[in-house]
N, CA, C and O of each residue as an XYZ file, in Angstrom:
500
protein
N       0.843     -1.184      0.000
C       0.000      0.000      0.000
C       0.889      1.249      0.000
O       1.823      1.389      0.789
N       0.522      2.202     -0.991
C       1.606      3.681     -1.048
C       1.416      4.349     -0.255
O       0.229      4.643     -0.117
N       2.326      4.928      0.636
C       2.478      5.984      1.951
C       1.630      7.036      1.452
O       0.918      7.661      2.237
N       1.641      7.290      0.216
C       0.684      8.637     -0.513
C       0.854      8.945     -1.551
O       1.943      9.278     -2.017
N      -0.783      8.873     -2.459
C      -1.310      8.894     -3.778
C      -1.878     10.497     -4.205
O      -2.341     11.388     -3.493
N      -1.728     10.459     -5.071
C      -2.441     11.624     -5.750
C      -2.667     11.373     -7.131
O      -2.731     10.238     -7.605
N      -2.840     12.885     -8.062
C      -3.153     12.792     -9.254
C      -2.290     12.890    -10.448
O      -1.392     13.649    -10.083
N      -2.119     12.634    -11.360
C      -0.499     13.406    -12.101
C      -1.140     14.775    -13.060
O      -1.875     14.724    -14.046
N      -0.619     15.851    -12.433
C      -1.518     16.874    -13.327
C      -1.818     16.787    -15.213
O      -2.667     17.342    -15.909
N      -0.844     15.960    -15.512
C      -0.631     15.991    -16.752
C      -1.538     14.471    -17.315
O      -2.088     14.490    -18.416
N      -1.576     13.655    -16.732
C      -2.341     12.785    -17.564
C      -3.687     12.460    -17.124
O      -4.623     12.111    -17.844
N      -3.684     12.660    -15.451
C      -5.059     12.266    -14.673
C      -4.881     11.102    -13.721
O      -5.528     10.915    -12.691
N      -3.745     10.215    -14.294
C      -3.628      9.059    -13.905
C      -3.031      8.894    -11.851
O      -2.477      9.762    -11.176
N      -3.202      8.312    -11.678
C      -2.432      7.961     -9.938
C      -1.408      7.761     -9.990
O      -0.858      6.955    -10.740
N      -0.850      8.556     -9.084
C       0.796      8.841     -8.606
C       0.455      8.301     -7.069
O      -0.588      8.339     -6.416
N       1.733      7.801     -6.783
C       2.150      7.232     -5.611
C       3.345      7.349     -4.933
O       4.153      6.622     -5.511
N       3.849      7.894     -4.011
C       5.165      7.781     -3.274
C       5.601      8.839     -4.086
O       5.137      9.926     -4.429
N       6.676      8.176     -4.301
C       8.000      9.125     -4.977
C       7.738      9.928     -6.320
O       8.439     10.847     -6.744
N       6.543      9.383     -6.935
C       5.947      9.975     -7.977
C       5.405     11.065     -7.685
O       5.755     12.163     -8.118
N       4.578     10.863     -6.984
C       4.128     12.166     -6.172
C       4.616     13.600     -5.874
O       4.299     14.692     -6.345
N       5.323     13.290     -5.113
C       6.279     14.439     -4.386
C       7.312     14.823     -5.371
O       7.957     15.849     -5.156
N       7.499     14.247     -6.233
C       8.346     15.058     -7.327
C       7.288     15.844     -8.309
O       7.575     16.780     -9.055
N       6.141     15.309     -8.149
C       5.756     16.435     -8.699
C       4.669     17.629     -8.200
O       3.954     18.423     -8.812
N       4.983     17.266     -6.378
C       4.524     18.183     -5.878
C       5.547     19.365     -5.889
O       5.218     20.489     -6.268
N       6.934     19.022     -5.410
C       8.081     20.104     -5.636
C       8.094     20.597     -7.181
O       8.909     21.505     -7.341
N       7.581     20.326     -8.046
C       8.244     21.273     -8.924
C       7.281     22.082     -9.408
O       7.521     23.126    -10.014
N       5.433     21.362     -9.011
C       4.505     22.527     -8.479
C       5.129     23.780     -7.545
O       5.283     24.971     -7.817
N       5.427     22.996     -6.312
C       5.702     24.480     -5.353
C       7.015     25.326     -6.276
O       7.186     26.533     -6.107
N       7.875     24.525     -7.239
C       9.078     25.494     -7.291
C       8.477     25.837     -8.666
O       9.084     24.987     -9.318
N       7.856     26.361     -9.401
C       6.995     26.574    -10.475
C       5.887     27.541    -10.398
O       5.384     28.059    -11.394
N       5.380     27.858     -8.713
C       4.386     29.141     -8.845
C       5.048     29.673     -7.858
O       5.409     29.161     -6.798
N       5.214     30.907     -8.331
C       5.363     32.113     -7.615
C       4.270     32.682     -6.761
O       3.063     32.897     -6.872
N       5.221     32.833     -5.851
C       4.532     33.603     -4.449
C       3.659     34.500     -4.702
O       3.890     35.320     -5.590
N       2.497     34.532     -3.991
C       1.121     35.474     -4.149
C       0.317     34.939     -5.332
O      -0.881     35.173     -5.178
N       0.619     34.253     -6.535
C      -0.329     33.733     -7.613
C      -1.586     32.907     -7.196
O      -2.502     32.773     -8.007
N      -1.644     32.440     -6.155
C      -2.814     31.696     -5.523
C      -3.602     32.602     -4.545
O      -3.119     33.132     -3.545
N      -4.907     32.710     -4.979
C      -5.972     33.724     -4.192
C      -6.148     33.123     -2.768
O      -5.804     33.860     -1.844
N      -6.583     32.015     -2.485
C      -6.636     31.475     -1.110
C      -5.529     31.297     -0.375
O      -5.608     31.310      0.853
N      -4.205     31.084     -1.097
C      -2.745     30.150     -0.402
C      -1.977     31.345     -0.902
O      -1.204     31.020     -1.804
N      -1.948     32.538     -0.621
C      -0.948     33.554     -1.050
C       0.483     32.998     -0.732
O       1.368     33.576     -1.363
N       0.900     32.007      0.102
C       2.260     32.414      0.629
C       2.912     30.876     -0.133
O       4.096     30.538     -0.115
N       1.641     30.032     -0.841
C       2.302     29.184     -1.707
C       3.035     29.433     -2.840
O       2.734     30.287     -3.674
N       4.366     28.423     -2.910
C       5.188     28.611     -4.289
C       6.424     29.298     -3.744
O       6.611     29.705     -2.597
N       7.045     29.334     -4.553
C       8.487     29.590     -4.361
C       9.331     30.940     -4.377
O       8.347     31.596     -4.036
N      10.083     31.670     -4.461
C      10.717     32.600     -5.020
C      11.395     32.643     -6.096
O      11.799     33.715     -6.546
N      11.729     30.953     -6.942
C      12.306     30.953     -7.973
C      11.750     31.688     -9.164
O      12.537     32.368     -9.823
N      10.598     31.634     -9.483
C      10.034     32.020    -10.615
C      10.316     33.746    -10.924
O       9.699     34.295    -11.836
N      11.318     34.523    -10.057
C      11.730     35.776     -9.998
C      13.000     35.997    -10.016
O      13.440     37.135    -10.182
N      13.701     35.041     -9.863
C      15.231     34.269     -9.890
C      15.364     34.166    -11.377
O      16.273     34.939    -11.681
N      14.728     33.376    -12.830
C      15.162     32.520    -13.250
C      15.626     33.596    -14.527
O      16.538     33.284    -15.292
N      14.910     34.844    -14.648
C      15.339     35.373    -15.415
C      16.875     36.893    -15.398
O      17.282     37.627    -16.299
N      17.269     36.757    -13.950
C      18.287     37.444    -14.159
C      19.559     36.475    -14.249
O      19.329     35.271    -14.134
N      20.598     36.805    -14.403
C      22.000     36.880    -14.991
C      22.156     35.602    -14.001
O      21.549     35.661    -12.931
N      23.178     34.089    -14.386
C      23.545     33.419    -13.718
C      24.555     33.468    -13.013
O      25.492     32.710    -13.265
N      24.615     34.289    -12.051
C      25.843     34.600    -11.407
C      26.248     34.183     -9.697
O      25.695     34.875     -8.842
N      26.556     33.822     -9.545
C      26.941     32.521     -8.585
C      26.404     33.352     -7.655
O      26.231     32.604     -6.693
N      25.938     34.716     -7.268
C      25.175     35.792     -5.908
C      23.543     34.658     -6.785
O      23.222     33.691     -6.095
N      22.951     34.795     -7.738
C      22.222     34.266     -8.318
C      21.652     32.886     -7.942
O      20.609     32.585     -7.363
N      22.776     32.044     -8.509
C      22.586     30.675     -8.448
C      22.217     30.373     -6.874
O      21.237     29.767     -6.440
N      23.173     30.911     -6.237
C      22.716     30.825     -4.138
C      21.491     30.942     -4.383
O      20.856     29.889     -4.419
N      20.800     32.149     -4.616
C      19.604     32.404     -4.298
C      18.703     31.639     -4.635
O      17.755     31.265     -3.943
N      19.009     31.300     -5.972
C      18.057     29.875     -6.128
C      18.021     28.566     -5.531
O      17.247     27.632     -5.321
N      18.981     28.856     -5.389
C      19.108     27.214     -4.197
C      18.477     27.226     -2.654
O      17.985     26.400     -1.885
N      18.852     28.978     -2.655
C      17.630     28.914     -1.410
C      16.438     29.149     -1.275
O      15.712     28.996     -0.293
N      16.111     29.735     -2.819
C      14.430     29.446     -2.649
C      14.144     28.410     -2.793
O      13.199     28.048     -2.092
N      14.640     27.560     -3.562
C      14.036     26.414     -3.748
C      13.481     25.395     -2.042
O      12.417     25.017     -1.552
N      15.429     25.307     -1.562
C      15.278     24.940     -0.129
C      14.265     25.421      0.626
O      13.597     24.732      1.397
N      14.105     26.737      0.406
C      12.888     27.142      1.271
C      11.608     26.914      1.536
O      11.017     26.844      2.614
N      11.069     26.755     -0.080
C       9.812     26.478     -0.373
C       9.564     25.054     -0.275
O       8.449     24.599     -0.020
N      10.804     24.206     -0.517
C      10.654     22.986     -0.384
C      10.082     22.501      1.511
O       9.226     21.670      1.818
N      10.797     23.238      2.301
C      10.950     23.430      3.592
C       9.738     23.417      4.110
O       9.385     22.662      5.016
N       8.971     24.340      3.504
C       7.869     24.915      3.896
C       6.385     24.365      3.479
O       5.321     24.478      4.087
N       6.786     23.500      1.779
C       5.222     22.717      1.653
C       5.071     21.337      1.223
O       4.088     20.686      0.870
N       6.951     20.921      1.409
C       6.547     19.605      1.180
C       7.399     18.557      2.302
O       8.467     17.985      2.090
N       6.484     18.510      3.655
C       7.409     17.507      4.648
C       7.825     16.121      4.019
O       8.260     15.293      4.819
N       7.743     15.729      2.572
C       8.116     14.572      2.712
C       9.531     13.858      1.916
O       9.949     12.734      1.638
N      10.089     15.786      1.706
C      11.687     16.142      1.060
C      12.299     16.895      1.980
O      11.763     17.741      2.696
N      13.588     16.540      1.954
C      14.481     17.890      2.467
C      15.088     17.895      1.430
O      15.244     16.843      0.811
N      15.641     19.218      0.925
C      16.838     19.289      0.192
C      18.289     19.401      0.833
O      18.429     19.927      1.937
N      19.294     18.928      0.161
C      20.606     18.899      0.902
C      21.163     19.454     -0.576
O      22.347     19.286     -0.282
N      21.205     19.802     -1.469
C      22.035     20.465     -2.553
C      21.332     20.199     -3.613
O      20.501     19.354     -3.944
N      22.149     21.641     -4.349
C      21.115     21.729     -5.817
C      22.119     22.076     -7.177
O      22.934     22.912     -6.786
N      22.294     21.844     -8.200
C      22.585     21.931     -9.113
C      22.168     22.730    -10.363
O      21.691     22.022    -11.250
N      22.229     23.806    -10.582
C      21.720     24.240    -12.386
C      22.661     23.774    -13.139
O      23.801     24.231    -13.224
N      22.037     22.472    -13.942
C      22.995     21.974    -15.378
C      22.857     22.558    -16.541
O      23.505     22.297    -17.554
N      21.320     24.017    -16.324
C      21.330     24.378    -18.030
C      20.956     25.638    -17.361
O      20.236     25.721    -16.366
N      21.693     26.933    -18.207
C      20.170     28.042    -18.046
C      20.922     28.690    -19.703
O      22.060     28.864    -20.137
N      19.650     28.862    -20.160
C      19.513     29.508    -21.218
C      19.251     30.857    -21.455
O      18.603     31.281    -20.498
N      19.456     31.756    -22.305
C      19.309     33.161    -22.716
C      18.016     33.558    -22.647
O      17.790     34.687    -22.211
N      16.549     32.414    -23.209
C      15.869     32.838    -23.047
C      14.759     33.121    -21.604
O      13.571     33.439    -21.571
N      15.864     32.811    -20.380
C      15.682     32.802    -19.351
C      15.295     31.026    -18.537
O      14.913     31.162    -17.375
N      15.335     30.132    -18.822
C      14.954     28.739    -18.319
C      16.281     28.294    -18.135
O      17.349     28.563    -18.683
N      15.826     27.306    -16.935
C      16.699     26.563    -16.325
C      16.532     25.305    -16.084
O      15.418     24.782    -16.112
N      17.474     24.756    -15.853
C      17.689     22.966    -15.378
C      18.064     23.053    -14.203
O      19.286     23.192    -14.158
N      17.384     23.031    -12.800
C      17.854     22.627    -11.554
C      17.747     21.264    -11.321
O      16.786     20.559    -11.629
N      18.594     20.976    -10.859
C      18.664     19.492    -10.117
C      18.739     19.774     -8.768
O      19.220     20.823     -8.339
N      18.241     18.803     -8.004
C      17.964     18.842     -6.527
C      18.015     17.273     -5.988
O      17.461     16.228     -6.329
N      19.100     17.710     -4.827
C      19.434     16.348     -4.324
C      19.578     16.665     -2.962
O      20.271     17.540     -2.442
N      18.389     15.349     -2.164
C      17.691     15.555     -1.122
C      17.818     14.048     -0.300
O      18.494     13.044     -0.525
N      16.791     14.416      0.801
C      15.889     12.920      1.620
C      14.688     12.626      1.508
O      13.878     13.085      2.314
N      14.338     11.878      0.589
C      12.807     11.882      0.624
C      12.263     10.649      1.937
O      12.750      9.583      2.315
N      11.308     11.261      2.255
C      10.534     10.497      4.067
C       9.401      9.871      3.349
O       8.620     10.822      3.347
N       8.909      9.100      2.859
C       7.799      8.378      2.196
C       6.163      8.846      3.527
O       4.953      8.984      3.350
N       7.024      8.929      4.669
C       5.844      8.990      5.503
C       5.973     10.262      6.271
O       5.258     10.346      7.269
N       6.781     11.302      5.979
C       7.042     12.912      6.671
C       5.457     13.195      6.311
O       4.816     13.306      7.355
N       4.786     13.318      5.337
C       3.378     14.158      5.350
C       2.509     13.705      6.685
O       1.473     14.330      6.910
N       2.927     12.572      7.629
C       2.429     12.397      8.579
C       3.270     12.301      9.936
O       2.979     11.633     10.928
N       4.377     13.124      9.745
C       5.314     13.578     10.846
C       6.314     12.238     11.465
O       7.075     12.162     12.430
N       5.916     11.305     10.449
C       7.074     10.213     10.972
C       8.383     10.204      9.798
O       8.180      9.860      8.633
N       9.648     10.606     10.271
C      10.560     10.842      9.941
C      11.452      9.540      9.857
O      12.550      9.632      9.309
N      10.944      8.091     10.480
C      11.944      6.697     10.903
C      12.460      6.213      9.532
O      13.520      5.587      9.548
N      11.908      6.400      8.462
C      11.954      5.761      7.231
C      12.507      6.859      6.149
O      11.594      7.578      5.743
N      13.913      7.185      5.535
C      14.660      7.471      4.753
C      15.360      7.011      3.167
O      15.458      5.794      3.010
N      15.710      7.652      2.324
C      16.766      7.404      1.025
C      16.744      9.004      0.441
O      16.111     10.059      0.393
N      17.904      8.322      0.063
C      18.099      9.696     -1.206
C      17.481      9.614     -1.996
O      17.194      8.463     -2.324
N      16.871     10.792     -2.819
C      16.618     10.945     -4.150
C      16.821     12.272     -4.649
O      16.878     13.222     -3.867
N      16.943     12.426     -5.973
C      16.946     13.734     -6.664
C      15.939     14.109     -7.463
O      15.639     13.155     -8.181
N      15.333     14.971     -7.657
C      14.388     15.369     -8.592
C      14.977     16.306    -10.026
O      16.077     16.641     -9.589
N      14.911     16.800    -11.181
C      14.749     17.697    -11.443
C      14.114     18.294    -12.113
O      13.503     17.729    -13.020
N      14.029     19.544    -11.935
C      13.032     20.594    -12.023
C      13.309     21.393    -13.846
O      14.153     22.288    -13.895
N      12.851     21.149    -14.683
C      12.694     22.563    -15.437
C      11.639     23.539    -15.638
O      10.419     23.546    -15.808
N      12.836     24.562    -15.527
C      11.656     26.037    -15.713
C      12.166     26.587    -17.075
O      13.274     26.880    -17.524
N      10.801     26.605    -17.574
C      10.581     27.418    -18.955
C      10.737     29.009    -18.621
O      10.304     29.579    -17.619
N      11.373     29.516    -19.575
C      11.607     31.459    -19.349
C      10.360     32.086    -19.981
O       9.190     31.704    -20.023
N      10.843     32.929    -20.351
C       9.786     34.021    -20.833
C       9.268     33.069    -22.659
O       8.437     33.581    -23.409
């Protein structure tokens, strides 16, 4: 039985576990802060990040929004380091993110651990 199911926005079909939560993080790292009328403080700071200059004051910052937002709406990741393998002119990026995923953190039990990485692309302008 999966620790936790949902929907996959893109086909309809059931997601489970690790399916899931990867694509709950790249929901949260994909809307920008205030875009949701009820959940103002959902989403990330990246989406304000992705279009200035990649410059290592830059790249930090993205690594800590990401960490942040990750921090904040999905107990069942931590991040421990992040990677941009692409950013392009027309503003998009390739983050990689390498973490702990808790199969059972959405219900505050932390006993059960592994690594995994997700990554994230963001489309620019």
């Amino acid at each position: 039985m999966p620790d936790s199911t949902g929907l996959s926005a893109a086909s309809g079909k059931s997601l489970s576990n690790w399916e899931h939560v990867q694509q709950s993080i790249r929901k949260i790292l994909k809307t920008p802060k205030g875009s949701r009328i009820m959940r103002r403080t959902f989403g990330s700071d990246l989406p304000d990040l992705v279009d200035g200059k990649m410059t290592r004051r830059n790249i930090l910052a993205a690594y800590a929004a990401a960490a942040t937002a990750i921090l904040a709406w999905e107990p069942r990741y931590r991040m421990t380091a992040g990677r941009v393998t692409r950013a392009d002119a027309d503003g998009s990026i390739t983050l990689e993110i390498f973490g702990t995923y808790y199969p059972r953190g959405h219900r505050g039990d932390y006993s059960i651990s592994e690594s995994a990485s997700v990554r994230v692309i963001y489309g620019g302008a």
